[in-house]
C-alpha positions in Angstrom: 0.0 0.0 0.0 1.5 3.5 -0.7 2.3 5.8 1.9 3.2 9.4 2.4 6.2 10.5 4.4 6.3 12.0 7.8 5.9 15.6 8.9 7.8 15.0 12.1 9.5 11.7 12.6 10.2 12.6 16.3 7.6 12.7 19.1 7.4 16.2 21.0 7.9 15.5 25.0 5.5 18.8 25.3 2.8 17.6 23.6 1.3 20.4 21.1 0.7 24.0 22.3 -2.1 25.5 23.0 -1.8 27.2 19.3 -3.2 24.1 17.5 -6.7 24.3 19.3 -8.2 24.7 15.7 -8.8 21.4 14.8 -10.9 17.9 14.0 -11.2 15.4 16.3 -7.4 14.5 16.7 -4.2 16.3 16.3 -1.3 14.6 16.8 2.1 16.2 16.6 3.8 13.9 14.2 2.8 11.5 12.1 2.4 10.9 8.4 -0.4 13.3 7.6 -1.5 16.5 9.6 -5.5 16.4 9.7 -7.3 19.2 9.0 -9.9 20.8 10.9 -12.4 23.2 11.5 -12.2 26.3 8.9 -9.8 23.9 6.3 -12.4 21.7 5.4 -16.0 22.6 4.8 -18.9 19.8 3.5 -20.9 22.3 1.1 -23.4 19.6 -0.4 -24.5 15.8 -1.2 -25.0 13.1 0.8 -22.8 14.5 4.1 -24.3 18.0 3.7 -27.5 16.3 4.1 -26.5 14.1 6.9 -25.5 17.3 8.5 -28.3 19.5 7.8 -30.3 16.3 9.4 -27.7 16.0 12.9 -28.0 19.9 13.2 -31.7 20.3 12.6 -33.5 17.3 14.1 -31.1 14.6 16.0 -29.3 17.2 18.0 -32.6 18.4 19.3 -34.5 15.1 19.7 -31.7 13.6 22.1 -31.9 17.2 23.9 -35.6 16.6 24.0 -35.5 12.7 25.5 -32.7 13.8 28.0 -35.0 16.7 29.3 -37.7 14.2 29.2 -37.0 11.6 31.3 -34.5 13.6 33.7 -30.7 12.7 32.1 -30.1 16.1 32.3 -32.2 17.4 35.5 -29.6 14.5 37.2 -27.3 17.8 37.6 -29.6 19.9 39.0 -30.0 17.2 41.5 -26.7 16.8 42.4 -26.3 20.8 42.8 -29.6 21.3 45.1 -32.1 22.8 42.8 -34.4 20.2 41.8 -35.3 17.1 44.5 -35.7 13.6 43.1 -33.9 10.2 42.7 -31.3 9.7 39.6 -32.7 8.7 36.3 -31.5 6.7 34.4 -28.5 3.9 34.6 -25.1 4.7 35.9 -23.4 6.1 32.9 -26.0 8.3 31.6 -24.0 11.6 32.4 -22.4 10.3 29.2 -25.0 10.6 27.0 -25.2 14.8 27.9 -21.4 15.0 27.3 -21.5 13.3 23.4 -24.5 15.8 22.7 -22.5 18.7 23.8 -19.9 17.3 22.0 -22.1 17.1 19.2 -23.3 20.6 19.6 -19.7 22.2 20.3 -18.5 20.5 16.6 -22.1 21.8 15.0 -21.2 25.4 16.3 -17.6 25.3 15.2 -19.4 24.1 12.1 -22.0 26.9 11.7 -22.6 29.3 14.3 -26.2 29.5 15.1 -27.7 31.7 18.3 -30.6 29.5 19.2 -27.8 26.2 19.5 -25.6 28.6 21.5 -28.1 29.6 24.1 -29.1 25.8 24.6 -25.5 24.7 24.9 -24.6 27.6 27.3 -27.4 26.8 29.5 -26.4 22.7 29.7 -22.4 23.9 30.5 -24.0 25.8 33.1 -25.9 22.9 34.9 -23.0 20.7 34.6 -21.2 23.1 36.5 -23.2 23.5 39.1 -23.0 19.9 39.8 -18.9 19.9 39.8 -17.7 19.2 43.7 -15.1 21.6 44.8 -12.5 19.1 44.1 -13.2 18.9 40.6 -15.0 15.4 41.2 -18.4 15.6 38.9 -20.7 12.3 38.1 -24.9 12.5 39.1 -24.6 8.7 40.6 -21.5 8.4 42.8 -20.2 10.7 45.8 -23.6 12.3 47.2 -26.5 11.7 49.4 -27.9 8.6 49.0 -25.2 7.7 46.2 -22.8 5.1 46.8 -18.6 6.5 47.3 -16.5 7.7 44.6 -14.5 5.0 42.4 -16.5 2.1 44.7 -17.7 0.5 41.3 -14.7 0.7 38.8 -15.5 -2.3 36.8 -19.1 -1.4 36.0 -19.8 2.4 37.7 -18.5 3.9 33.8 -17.4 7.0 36.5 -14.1 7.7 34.4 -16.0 6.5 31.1 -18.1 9.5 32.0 -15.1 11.8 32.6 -13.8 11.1 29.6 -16.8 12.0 27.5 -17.3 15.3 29.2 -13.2 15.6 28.2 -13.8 15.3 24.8 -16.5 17.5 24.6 -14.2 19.9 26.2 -11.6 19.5 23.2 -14.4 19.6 21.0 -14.8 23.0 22.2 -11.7 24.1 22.4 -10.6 22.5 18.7 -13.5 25.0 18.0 -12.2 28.2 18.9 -13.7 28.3 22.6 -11.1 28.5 25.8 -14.7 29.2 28.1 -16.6 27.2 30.5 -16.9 23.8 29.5 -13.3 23.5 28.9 -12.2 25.0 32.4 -15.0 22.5 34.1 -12.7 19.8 32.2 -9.4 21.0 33.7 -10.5 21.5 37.1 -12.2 17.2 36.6 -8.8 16.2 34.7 -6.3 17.8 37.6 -8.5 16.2 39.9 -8.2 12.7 38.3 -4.5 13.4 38.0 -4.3 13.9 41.6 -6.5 10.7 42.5 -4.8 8.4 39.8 -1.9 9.6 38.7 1.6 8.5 39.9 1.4 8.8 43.3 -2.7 7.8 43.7 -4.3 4.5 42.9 -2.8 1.9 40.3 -6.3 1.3 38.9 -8.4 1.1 35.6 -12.7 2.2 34.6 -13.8 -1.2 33.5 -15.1 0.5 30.2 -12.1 2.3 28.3 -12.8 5.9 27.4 -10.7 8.4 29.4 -7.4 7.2 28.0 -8.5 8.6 24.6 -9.7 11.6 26.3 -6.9 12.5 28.2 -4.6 12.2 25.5 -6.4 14.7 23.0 -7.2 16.8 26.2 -3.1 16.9 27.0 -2.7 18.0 23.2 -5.4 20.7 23.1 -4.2 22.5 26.6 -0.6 21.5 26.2 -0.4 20.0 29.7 2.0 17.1 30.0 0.4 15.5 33.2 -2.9 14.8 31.5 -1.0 12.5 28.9 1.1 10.8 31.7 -2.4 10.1 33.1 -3.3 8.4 29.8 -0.4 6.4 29.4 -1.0 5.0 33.0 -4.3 3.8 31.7 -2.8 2.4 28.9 0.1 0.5 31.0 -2.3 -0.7 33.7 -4.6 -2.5 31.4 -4.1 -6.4 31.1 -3.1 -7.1 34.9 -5.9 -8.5 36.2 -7.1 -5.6 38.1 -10.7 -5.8 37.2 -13.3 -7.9 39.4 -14.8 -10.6 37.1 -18.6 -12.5 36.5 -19.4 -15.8 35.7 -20.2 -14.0 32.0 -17.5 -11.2 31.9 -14.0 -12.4 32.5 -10.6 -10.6 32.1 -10.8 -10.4 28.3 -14.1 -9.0 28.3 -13.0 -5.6 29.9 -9.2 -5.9 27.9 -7.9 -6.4 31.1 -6.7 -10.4 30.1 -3.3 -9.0 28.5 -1.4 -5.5 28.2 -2.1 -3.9 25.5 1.4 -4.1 23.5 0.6 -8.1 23.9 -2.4 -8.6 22.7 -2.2 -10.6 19.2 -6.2 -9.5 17.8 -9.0 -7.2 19.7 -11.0 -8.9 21.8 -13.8 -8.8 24.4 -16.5 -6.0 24.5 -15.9 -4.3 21.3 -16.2 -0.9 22.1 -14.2 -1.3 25.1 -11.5 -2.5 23.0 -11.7 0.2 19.8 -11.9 2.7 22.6 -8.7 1.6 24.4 -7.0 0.5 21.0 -7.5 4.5 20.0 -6.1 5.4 23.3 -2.9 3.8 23.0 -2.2 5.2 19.7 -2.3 8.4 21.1 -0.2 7.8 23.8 2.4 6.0 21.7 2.2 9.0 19.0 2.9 11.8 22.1 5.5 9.2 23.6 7.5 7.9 21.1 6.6 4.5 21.4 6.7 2.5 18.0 6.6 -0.2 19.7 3.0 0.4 21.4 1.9 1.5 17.9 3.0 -1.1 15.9 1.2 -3.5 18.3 -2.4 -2.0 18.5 -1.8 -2.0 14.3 -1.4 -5.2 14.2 -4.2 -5.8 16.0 -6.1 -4.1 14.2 -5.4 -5.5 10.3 -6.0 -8.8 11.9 -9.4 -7.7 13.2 -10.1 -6.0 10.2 -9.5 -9.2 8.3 -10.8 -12.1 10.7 -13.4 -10.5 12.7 -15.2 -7.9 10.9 -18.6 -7.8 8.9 -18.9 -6.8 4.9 -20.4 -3.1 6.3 -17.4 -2.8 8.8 -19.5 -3.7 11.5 -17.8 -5.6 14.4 -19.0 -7.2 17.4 -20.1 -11.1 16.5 -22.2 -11.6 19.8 -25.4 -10.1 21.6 -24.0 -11.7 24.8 -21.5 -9.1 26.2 -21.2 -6.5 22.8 -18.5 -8.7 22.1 -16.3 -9.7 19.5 -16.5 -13.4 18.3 -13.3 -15.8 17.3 -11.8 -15.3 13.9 -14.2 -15.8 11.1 -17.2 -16.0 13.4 -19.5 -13.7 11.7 -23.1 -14.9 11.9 -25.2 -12.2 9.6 -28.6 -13.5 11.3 -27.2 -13.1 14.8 -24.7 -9.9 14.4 -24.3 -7.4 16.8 -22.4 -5.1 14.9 -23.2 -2.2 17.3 -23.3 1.4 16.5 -21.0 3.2 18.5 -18.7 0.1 18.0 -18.4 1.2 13.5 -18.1 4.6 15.2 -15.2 3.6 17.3 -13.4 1.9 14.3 -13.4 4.7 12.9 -12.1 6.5 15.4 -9.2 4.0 15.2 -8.5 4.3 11.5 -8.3 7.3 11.5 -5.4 7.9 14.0 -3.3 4.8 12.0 -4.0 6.4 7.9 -2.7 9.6 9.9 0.6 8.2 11.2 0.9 5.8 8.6 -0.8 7.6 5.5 -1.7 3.8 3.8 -5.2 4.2 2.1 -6.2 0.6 3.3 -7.7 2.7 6.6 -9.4 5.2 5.0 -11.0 2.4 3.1 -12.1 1.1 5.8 -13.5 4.3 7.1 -15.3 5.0 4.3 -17.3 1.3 4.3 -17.6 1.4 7.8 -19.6 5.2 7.6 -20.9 4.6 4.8 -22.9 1.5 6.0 -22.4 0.3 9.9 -22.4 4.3 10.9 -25.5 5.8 8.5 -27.7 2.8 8.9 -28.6 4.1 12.3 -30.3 7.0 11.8 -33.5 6.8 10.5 -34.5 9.0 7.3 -36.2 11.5 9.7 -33.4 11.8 12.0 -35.7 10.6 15.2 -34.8 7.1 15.7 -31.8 4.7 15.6 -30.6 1.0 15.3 -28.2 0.1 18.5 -27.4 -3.2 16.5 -27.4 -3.9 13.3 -27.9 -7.1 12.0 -27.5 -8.1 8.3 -30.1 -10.7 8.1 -33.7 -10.2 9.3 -35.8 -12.9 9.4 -39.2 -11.5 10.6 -40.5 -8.1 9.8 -40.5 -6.3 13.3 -43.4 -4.0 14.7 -43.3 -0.7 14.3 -42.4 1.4 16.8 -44.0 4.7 18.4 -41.8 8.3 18.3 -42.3 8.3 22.3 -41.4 4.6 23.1 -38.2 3.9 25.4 -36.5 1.0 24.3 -34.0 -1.6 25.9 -32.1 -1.7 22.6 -33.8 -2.7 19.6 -31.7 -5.1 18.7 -32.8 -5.3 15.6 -36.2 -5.2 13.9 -37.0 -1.2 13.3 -35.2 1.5 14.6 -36.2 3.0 17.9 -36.8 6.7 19.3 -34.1 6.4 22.5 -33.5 3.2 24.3 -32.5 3.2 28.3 -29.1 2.5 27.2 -28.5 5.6 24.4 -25.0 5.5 23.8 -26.0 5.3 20.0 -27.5 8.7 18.9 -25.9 10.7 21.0 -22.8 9.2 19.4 -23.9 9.7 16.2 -24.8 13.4 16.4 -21.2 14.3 17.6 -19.6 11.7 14.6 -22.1 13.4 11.9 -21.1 16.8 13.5 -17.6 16.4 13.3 -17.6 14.4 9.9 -15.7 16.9 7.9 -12.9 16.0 10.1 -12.1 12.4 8.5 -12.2 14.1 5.1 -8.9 15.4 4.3 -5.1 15.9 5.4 -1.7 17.6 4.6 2.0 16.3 4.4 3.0 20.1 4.5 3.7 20.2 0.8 0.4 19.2 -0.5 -3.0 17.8 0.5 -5.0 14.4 0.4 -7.9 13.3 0.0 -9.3 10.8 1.6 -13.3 10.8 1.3 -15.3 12.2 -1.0 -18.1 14.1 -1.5 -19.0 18.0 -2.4 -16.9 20.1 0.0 -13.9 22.5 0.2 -10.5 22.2 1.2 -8.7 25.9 2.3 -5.3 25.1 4.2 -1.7 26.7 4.8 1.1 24.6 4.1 4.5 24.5 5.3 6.0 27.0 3.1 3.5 29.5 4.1 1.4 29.6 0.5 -2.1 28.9 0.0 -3.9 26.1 -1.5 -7.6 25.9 -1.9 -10.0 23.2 -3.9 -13.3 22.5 -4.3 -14.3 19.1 -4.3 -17.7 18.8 -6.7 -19.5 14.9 -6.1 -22.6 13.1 -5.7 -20.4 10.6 -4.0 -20.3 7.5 -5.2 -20.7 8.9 -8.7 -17.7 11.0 -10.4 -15.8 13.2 -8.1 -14.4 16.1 -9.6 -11.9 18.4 -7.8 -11.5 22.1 -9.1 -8.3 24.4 -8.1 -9.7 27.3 -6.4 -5.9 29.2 -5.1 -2.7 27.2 -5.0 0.7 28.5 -5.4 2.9 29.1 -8.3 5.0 26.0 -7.6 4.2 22.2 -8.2 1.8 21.4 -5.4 1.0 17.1 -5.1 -2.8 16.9 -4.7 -3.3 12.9 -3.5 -7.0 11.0 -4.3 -7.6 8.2 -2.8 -8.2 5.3 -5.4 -10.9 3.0 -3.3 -9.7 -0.7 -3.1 -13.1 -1.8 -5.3 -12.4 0.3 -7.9 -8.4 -0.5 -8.3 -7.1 -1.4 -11.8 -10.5 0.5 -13.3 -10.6 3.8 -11.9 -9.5 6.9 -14.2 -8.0 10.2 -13.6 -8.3 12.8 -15.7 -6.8 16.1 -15.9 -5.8 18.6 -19.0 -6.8 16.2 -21.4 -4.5 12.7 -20.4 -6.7 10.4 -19.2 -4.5 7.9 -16.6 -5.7 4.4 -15.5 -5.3 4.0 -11.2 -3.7 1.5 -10.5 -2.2 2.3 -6.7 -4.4 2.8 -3.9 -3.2 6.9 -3.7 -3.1 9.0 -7.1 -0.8 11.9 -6.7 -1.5 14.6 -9.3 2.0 16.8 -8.8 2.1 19.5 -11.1 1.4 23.6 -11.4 -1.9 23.9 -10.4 -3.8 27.2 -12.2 -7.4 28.7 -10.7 -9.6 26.8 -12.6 -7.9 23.7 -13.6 -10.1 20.3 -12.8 -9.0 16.7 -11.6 -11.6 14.3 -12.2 -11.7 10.4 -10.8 -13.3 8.0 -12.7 -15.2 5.4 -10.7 -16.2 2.6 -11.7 -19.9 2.1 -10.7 -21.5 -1.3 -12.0 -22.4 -3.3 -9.1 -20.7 -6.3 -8.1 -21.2 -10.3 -6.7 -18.6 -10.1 -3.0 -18.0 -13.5 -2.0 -16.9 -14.3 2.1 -13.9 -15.8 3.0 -14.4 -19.5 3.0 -13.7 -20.3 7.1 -16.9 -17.6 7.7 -19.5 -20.4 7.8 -22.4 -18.5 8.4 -22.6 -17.3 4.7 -20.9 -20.1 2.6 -22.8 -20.9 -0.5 -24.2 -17.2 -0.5 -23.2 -14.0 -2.0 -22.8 -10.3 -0.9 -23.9 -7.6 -3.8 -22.1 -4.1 -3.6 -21.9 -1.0 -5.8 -18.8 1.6 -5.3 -18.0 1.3 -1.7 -22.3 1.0 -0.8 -23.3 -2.9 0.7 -27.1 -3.1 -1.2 -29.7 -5.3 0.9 -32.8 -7.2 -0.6 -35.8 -6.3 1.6 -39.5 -8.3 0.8 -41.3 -4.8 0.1 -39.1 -5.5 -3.2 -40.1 -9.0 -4.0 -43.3 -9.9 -5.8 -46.3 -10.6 -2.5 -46.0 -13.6 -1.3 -42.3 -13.8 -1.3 -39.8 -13.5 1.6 -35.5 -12.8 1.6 -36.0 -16.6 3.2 -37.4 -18.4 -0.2 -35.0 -16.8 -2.7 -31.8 -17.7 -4.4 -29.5 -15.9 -6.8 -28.6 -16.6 -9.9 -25.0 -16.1 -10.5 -25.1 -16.0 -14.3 -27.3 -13.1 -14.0 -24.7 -10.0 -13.6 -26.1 -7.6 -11.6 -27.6 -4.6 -13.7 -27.0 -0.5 -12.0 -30.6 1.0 -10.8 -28.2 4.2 -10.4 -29.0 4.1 -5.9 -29.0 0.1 -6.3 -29.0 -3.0 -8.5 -31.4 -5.3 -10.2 -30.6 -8.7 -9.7 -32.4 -11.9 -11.3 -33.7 -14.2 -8.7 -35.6 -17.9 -8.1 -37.9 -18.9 -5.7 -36.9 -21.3 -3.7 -40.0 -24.2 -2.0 -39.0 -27.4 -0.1 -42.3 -29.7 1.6 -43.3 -29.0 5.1 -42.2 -32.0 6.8 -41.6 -33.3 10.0 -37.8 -33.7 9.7 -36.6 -30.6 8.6 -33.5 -32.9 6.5 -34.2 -34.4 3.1 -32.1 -35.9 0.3 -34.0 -34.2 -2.2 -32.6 -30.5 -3.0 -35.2 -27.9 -2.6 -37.3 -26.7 -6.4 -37.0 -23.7 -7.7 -39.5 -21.5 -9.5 -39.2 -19.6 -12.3 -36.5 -16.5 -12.4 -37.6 -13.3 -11.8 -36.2 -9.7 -11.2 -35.9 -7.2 -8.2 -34.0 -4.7 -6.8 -31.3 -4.8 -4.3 -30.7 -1.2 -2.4 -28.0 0.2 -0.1 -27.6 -1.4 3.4 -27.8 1.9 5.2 -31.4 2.9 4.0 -33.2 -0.1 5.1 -36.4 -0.5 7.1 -36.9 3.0 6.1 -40.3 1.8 4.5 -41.6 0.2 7.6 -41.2 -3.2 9.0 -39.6 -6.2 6.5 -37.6 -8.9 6.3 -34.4 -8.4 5.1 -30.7 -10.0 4.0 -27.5 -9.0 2.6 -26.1 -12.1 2.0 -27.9 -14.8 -0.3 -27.8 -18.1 -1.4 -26.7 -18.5 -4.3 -28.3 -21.3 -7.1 -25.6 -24.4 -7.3 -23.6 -22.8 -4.6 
């Protein structure tokens, strides 16, 4: 896979100043790539424009309405004496309020709007209220009533907490903001410091989070200790320190191995893509290759043994957990939400230190499908799971309806456990931020889509492009400022379309046959790159050890995973009768594909084995459409693996 060369080779002891609080999600201070952030890349239209449009006018305000609603958020008024009342909700649903100010910290940094302002002021200021003197803040531990501080590490989600409030902290400060919610953050992080750190407990939050936070919160305030916290976390995990269940053992919380000897990600599988994020930021800040090179591994060997066609991980209900290598049930996946979310997180932090284009492939499959499947079209409910094979239509459900988790069936409004749409709005809100990146002599592009790209680089000169798409059709990249000089502008050449993707630019036309395509030449206002993709839709078989789908085959189209629902088959027949016919290449329905099926019938008997292979009917046509819009027509059976005829 081609790479790009470093911007700085050598970690900084000091972390990043304060200067670099502009920013996306991360920013590391060396690696590969710098990402850009807020004010260098702009979405201005298509598909993520509309995904943001939806996060900033309905999912933002329906959490903020369910929170209100059933207390989540009147928990701090409780804690700071101005509204009486027991705690609602579970332990860990401080949480939920964090990610949504997260999500509204990246929205305002995105598009300043009054009415969002006032409403996230006015949370801050709740939140604050409810902070302790020492810095200690969580509505379900340390007060009247409430058992002590840190008494529940394994399953209390008290640091899992901290850390979310943390990143919403950076959030704001990667915004432009150095106000209240960040100071709330220092005065929580200097107390965890004080309670954890070198000289306080040698202990661990049974659900990894605040490493990750720390880590981008030392870079954003340029405070050393809050890393050295981090790295603690990193280095305690794997001892054993965690209490155990008959159902959760050591591997379930990561806490089986250190991390730097783990061979594959295991356990809980946001736990470990939380953690595995973690310790790439501490080895990045640190210096250690070592640490880095471990959780990398780890990584490609998850990415190729234990992870679904949509980039969906998790194989089991039981425990959120991974499964063994090549145990990927479609019928039974877990696949959870904020577990594609937290892959992503994790690519992007290795195609930033490494620059190979294999990680933002997977970032764009696993947004693409395991991420926007969740959201409903109106933006007011959400899949927690997401299976890839449903076997009975589900019942709808009603807009005010609490849910456990829906795991699958239709989406659901808010479930008692809402890690998933809280964690969605601050991922859609932020989105921009996974887009693009700079070596300091040019810029790459990663994903696509319509939006802008407006940076400095190292020499001090200007370049500025406008990325025109409809992604997944033609992408077309127009010079809108660049400098006199050769500047290299990188595209990413998706893996599906290697060998057959074109570029094209002053006339020569040039077949892609690398995973990145660096156009390095004078650039001149005006001038046009445009990529080639190659849309027809295409049969994807499964590695032969995944059982669950031998004999059956996958259809995609550009980097989209299409799924046959029954509203699309003729009445009468269901995803569980049909097979595919192989010699029928699938024909582009430009969102979809047409594929030719057969009905497949077998007696009623009762012994459900026979010698005799099932008959099939006659052939018939019907259309296959993308993964991520499905059940968006009310309740149906679905699949995205099929059987294929003579397979």
């Amino acid at each position: 896979m081609r790479t790009h060369t470093a911007v700085n080779s050598t970690a900084s002891p000091h972390l990043a100043s304060v200067s670099t609080r502009r920013g996306g999600p991360i920013a590391p201070s060396r690696g590969a790539l710098r990402p850009l952030g807020v004010g260098e890349v702009k979405i201005t239209g298509g598909l993520w424009a509309r995904m943001q449009e939806l996060n900033a006018g309905v999912i933002v305000d329906h959490c903020l309405g369910w929170m209100e609603r059933i207390g989540w958020i009147a928990n701090f008024d409780r804690v700071a004496g101005i509204a009486s009342g027991s705690h609602a909700g579970i332990e860990f649903v401080d949480s939920e309020v964090y990610k949504l100010l997260e999500a509204m910290a990246w929205e305002l940094g995105r598009r300043p709007d009054a009415v969002l302002d006032e409403r996230y002021r006015g949370i801050v200021s709740r939140v604050a209220a409810a902070q302790d003197d020492d810095g200690y803040l969580h509505t379900s531990f340390g007060h009247a009533g409430q058992r002590a501080r840190y008494s529940d590490l394994e399953w209390g989600h008290e640091l899992y907490c901290h850390g979310h409030l943390i990143q919403a902290a950076v959030a704001r400060l990667r915004t432009g903001h150095d106000d209240e919610l960040p100071a709330i953050a220092r005065r929580l992080a200097d107390h965890l410091h004080t309670e954890f750190g070198p000289g306080g407990r040698p202990a661990v939050c049974g659900h990894p989070e605040i490493e990750v936070a720390l880590a981008e919160f030392g870079r954003a305030t340029g405070e050393p200790r809050y890393l050295e916290l981090a790295r603690l976390f990193v280095e305690r995990r794997g001892h054993g320190t965690l209490g155990t269940t008959l159902f959760q053992g050591h591997e379930y919380f990561q806490d089986d191995v250190p991390v730097r000897d783990a061979e594959v990600l295991r356990g809980h599988a946001v736990r470990a893509l939380y953690l595995s994020a973690g310790a790439v930021d501490v080895a990045v800040e640190t210096g250690d290759d070592e640490l880095l090179a471990a959780v990398e591994s780890q990584y490609l060997r998850t990415i190729a043994r234990r992870s679904y066609l949509t980039g969906g991980v998790g194989a089991h209900h039981q425990n959120e957990e991974f499964g063994d290598d090549f145990e990927l049930p479609s019928d039974r996946a877990y696949a959870e939400t904020c577990a594609a979310i937290a892959s992503v997180m994790l690519s992007w932090r290795l195609l930033v230190q490494t620059g190979d284009a294999r990680y933002a492939d997977q970032i764009e499959r696993t947004l693409l499908n395991a991420v926007l499947v969740s959201p409903r079209a109106d933006g007011r409910a959400f899949y927690y799971a997401n299976t890839l094979h449903q076997r009975a239509a589900g019942a709808a459900t009603t807009d005010d309806e609490l849910s456990e988790r829906a795991e699958a069936s239709m989406r659901a409004p808010w479930f008692e456990v809402s890690c998933c749409p809280t964690n969605v709005a601050r991922t859609l809100a932020s989105a921009a931020g996974y887009f693009a990146t700079t070596d300091g002599a040019g810029v790459q592009l990663h994903q696509y889509g319509s939006y802008t790209v407006d940076t400095t680089l190292d020499d001090g000169e200007r370049i500025a492009i406008r990325i025109e798409s409809e992604y997944p059709h033609a992408v077309r990249v127009v010079v809108v400022d660049a400098p006199e000089r050769p500047v290299p502008v990188s595209l990413r050449i998706p893996g599906w379309a290697l060998g057959r993707a074109e570029v094209a630019i002053a006339g020569v036309t040039t077949l892609a046959t690398d995973s990145v395509f660096t156009v390095e030449r004078s650039l001149s206002v005006g001038d046009v790159i445009e990529l080639r993709l190659p849309m027809e839709p295409r049969f994807s078989r499964a590695h032969p050890r995944i059982d669950a789908v031998r004999g059956q085959s996958a259809v995609e189209r550009g980097p989209l995973v299409l799924a046959l629902e029954d509203v699309d088959l003729p009445q009468g027949i269901d995803v569980e009768h049909v097979e595919l016919d192989p010699d029928f290449s699938p024909v582009d329905d430009f969102d979809g594909a047409i594929v030719r099926l057969r009905r497949r019938t077998a007696p009623e008997d009762d012994w459900p084995y026979q010698a005799a292979a099932a008959e099939l009917g006659e052939p018939f046509t019907a259309k296959m459409r993308p993964y991520k819009d499905w059940a968006n027509r009310g309740p149906s059976t679905m699949r995205v693996w099929i059987p294929v005829s003579g397979g």
